[in-house]
C-alpha positions as CSV (number, residue, x, y, z in Angstrom):
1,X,86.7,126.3,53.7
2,X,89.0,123.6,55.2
3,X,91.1,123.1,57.7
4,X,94.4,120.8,57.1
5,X,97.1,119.6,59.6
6,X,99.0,116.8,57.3
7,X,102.4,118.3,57.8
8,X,105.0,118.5,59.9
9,X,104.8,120.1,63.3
10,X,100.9,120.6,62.5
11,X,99.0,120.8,65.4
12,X,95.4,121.9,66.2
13,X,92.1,120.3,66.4
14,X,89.1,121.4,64.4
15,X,86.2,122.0,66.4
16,X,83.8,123.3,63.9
17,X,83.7,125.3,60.6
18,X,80.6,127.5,59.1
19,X,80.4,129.7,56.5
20,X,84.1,131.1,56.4
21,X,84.4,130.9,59.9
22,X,86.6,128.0,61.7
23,X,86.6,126.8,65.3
24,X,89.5,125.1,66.1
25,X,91.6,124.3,69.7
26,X,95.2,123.6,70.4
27,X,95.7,120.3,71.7
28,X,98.6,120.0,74.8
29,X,102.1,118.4,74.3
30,X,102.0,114.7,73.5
31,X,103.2,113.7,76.9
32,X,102.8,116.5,78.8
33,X,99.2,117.7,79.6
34,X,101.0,121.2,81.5
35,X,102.1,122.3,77.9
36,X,99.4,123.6,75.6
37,X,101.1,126.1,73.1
38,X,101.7,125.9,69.7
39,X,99.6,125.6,67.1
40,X,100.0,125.5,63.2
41,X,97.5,124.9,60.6
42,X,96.8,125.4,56.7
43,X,93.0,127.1,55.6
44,X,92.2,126.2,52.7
45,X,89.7,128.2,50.7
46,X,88.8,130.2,47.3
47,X,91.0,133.1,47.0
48,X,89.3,136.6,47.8
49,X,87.6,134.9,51.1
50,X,87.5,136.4,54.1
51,X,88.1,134.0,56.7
52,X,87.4,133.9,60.5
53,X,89.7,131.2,62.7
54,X,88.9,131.1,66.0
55,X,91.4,129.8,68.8
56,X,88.8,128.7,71.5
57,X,91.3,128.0,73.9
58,X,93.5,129.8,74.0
59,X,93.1,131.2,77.1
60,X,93.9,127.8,78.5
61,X,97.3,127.8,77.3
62,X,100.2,128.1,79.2
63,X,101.6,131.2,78.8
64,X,98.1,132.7,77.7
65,X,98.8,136.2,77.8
66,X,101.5,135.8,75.2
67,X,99.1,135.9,72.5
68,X,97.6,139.5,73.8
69,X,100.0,142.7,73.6
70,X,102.3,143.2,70.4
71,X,101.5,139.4,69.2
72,X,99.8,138.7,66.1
73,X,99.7,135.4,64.8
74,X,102.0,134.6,61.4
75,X,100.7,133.4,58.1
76,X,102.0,132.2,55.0
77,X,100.4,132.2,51.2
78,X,104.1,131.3,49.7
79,X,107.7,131.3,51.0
80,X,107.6,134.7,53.0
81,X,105.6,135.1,56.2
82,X,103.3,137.8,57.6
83,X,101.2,138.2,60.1
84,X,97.4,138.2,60.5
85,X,94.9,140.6,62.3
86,X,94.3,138.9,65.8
87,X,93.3,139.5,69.0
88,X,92.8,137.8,72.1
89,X,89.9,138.8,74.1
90,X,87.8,136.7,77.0
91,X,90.2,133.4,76.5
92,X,89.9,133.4,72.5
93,X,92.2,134.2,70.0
94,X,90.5,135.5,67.2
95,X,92.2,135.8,63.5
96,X,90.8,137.5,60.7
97,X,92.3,136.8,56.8
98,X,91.1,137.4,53.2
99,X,93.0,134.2,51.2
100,X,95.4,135.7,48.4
101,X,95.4,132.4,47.3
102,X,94.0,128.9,47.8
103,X,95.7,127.7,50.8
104,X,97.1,129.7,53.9
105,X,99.5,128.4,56.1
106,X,99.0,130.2,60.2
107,X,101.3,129.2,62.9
108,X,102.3,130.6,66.3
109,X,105.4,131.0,65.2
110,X,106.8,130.0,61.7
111,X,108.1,126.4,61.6
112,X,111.2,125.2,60.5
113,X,111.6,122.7,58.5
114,X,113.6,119.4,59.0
115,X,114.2,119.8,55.2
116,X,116.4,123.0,55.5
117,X,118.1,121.0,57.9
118,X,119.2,119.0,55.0
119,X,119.7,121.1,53.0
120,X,122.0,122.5,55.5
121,X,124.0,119.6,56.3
122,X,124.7,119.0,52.3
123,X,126.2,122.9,52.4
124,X,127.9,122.4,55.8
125,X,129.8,119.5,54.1
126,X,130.2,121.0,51.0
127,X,132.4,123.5,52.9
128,X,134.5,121.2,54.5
129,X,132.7,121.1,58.1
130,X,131.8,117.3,59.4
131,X,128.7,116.1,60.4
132,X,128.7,113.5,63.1
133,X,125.5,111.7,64.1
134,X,125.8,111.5,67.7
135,X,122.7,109.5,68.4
136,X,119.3,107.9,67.2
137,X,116.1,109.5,69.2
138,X,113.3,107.1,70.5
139,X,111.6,108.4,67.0
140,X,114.4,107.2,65.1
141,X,115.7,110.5,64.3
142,X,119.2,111.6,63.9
143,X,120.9,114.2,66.4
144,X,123.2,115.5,64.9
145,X,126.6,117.8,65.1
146,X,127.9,120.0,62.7
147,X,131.9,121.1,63.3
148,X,133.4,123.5,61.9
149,X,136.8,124.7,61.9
150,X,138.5,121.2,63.1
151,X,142.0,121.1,62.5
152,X,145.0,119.6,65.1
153,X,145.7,122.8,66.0
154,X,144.5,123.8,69.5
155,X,141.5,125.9,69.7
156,X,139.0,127.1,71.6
157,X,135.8,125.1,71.3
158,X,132.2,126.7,71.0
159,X,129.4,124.8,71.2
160,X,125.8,126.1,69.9
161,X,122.5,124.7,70.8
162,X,119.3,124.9,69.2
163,X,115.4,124.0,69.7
164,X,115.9,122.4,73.3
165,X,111.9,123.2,73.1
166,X,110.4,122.0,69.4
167,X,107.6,125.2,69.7
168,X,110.8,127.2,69.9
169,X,111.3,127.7,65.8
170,X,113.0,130.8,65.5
171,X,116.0,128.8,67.0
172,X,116.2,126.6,64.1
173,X,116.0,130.0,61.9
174,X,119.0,131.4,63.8
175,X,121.1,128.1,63.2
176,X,120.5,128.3,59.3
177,X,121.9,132.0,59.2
178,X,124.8,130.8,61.7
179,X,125.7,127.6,59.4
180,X,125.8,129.6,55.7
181,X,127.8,132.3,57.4
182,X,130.5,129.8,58.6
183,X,130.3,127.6,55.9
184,X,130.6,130.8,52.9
185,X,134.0,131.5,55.4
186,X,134.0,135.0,54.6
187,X,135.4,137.9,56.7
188,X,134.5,137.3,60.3
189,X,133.7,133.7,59.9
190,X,137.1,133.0,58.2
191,X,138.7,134.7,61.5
192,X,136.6,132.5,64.5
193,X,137.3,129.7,62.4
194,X,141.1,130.5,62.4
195,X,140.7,130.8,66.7
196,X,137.7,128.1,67.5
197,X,136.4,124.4,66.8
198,X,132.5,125.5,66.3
199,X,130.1,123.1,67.2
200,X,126.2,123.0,66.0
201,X,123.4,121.0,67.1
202,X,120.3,122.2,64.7
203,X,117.8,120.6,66.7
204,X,118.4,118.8,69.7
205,X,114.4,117.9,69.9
206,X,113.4,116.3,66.3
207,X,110.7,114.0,68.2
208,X,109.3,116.4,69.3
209,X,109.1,118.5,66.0
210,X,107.5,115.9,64.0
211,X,104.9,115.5,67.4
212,X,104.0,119.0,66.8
213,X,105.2,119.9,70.8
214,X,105.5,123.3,72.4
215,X,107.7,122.5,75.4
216,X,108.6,118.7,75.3
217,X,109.5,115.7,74.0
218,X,106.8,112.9,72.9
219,X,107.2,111.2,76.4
220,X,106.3,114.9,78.0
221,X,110.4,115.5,79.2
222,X,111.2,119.3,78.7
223,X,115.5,118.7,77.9
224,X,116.5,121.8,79.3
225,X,115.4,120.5,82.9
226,X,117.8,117.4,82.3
227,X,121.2,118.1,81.7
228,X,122.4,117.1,85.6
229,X,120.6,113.9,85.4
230,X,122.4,110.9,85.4
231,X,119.1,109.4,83.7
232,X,118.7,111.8,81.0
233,X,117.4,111.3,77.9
234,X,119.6,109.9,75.1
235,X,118.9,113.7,73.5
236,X,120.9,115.2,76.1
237,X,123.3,112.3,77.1
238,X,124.5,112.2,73.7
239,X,125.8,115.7,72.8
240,X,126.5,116.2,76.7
241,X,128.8,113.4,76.2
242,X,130.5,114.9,73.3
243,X,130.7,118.0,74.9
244,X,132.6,116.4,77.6
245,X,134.9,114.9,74.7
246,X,135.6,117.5,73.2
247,X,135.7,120.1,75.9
248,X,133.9,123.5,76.3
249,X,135.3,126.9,76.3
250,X,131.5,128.4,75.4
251,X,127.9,127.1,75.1
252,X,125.0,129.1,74.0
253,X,121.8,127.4,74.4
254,X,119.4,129.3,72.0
255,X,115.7,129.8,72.8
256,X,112.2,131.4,72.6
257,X,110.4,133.6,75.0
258,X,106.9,133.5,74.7
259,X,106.3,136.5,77.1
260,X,109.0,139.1,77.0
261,X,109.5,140.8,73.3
262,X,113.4,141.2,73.4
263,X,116.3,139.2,71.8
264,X,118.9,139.2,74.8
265,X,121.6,136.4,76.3
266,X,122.4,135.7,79.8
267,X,124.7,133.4,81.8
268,X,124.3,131.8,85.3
269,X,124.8,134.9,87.7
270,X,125.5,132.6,90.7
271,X,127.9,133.3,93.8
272,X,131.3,132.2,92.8
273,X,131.2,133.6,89.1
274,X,135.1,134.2,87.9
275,X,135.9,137.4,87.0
276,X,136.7,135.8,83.6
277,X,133.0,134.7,82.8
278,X,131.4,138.0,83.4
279,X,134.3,139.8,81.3
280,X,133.6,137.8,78.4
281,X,129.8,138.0,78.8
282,X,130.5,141.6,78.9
283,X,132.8,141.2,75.4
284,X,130.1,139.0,74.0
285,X,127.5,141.6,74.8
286,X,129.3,144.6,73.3
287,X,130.2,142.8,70.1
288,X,126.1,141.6,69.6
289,X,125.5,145.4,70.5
290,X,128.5,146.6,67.5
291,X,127.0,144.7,64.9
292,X,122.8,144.3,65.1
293,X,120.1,146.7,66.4
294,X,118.0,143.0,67.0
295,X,120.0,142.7,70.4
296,X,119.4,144.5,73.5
297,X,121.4,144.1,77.0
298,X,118.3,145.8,79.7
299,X,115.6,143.7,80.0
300,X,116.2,140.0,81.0
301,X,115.3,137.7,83.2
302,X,115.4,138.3,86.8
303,X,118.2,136.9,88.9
304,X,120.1,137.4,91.9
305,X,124.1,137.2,92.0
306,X,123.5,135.0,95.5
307,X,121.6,132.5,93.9
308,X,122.4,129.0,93.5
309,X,122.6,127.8,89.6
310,X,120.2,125.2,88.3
311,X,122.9,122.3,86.7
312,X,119.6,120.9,85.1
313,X,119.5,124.0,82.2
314,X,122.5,123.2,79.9
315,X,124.5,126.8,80.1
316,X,124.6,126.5,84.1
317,X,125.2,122.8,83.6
318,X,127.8,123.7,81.2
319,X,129.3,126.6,82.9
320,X,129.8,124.6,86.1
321,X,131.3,121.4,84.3
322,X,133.8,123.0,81.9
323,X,134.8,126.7,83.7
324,X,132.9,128.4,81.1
325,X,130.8,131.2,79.4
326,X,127.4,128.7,79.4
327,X,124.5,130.9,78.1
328,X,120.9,131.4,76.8
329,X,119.8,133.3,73.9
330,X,116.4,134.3,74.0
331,X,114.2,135.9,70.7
332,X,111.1,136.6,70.7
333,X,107.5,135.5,69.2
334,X,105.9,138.9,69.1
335,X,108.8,141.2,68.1
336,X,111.5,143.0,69.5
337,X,110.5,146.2,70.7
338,X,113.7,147.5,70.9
339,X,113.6,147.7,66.4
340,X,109.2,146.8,65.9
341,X,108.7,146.0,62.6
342,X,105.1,145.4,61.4
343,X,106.1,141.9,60.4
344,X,107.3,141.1,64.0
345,X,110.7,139.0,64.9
346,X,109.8,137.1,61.6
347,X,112.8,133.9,60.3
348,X,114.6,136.3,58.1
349,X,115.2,138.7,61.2
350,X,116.4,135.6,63.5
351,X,118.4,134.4,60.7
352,X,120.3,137.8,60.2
353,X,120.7,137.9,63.9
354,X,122.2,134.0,63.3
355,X,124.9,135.7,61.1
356,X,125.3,138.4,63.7
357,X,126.3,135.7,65.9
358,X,129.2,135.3,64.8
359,X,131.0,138.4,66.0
360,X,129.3,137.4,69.2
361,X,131.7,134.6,69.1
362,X,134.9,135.6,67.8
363,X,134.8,138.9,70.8
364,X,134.5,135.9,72.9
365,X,136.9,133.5,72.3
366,X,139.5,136.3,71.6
367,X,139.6,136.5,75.4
């Protein structure tokens, strides 16, 4: 038995390994010792094994509890992913496997590739859609923008956001279903096109992807506390900028919650609101509602419509800029309870609810 991290996004630290049973801890963001989350990992072993992986620390991490309740940790032998038996009991997260084959892939939540972002962008231009690099990263990595639906007619103009947080993966899944649905142009997609200038950011973290981060990027700044900072990193400066550019009628940050096991969206309830935004969070909602059972409108995060909106997260930031519908959308790592499934809020799930997305859309820009 062997434990292997040469890939990208691998993160873990072996701390010992004895007859089919593995030790191992998860390391805290590169630059930020507060963030200690993700993990991913390959076993490799003789197929029929049973295998026993260990997660020492867990109970250190930062949102600890998420790995108790409905969580179970995901493994791969192949393309598709499962989950594992675990269980988190007295600050260890224990995981218990027999190899189908040679080599088992476990993560705390499925990665996503920078290769299907390529593969993406290839597809995204073969149907027509630019890509615009709109910066280089301290790492040397592209951020970059897919638009679709560009013409000199006057639209509306969406933006969509995607893995703020590099831990966050099922983001990146939720992209991918957006971006084939747009660029096949069938049905729906043909229709928001016809109405709205689409733009995509895929990943707006790659650094800290390839560092294997939860929360942060390699010099420990979480994004989505940056947006109102005149010193922001070049990550945020650079699409904020061609936000500003282009102009924003609707911004949908997507996310992951590690605690609560609901997909949901919310905007900025702050004091002053128009009518308008809450009317077409309302037709958003009701449209997500119409078209996937992987959405849910009753449990959210807590807020108060007398509070005062935090311009550092990029929907309040862009809702007070530009006027507009700025919001969240949250999945989950365990599942959504409001559909279980025994295979949990796995990537083919986020990227259906990716195509979903684009009624989501269209219900809102028709207002």
């Amino acid at each position: 038995m062997r434990i292997a991290t040469e890939f990208e996004g691998a993160r873990a630290q072996v701390a010992g390994i004895e007859r089919g049973r593995a030790t191992v801890t998860v390391p805290s963001d590169q630059g930020a010792p507060r963030f200690r989350q993700h993990f991913a990992f390959d076993v490799l072993g003789t197929p029929g094994d049973e295998v026993t992986i260990e997660i020492a620390n867990a109970g250190e991490c930062t949102w600890a509890d998420a790995f108790g309740g409905p969580y179970r940790v995901f493994v791969s032998e192949g393309a598709r992913w499962g989950r594992a038996a675990s269980a988190l009991a007295a600050g260890r997260l224990t995981i218990k496997h027999r190899l189908g084959g040679p080599r088992a892939r476990f993560a705390y939540y499925p990665p996503f590739a920078t290769s299907r972002i390529t593969r993406l962008k290839k597809i995204a231009a073969a149907s027509g859609a630019q890509v615009v690099e709109l910066c280089a990263t301290p790492g040397k990595r592209a951020i970059e923008r897919f638009i679709f639906g560009e013409s000199p007619t006057p639209k509306r103009h969406v933006w969509v956001i995607a893995q703020q947080h590099p831990g966050e993966a099922m983001a990146g899944w939720l992209v991918e279903g957006l971006v084939l649905s747009l660029a096949r142009g069938t049905g729906i997609a043909r229709e928001l096109l016809q109405r709205a200038v689409v733009s995509i950011v895929p990943r707006m973290n790659p650094d800290g992807v390839a560092a294997g981060n939860h929360r942060t990027t390699p010099a420990g700044v979480d994004l989505n506390r940056a947006w109102n900072d005149d010193a922001a990193p070049i990550e945020v400066r650079a699409v904020r900028e061609a936000m500003i550019s282009s102009g924003a009628d609707l911004l949908l940050d997507v996310h992951g919650d590690e605690r609560l096991p609901w997909v949901f969206s919310q905007s900025s309830d702050h004091a002053g609101r128009s009518a308008r935004i809450a009317r077409q969070e309302r037709r958003f909602e009701r449209a997500m509602l119409a078209t996937t059972h992987d959405y849910q409108t009753k449990h959210k995060y807590p807020q108060s419509p007398t509070s005062t909106p935090n311009l550092s997260f990029a929907s309040s930031w862009a809702q007070h800029r530009f006027g507009c519908l700025g919001m969240i959308l949250e999945m989950p790592f365990s599942d959504h309870l409001g559909r279980p499934d025994p295979r949990g809020f796995f990537p083919d799930r986020a990227r259906a609810l990716g195509r979903a997305l684009v009624a989501g859309l269209l219900a809102t820009v028709e207002d």
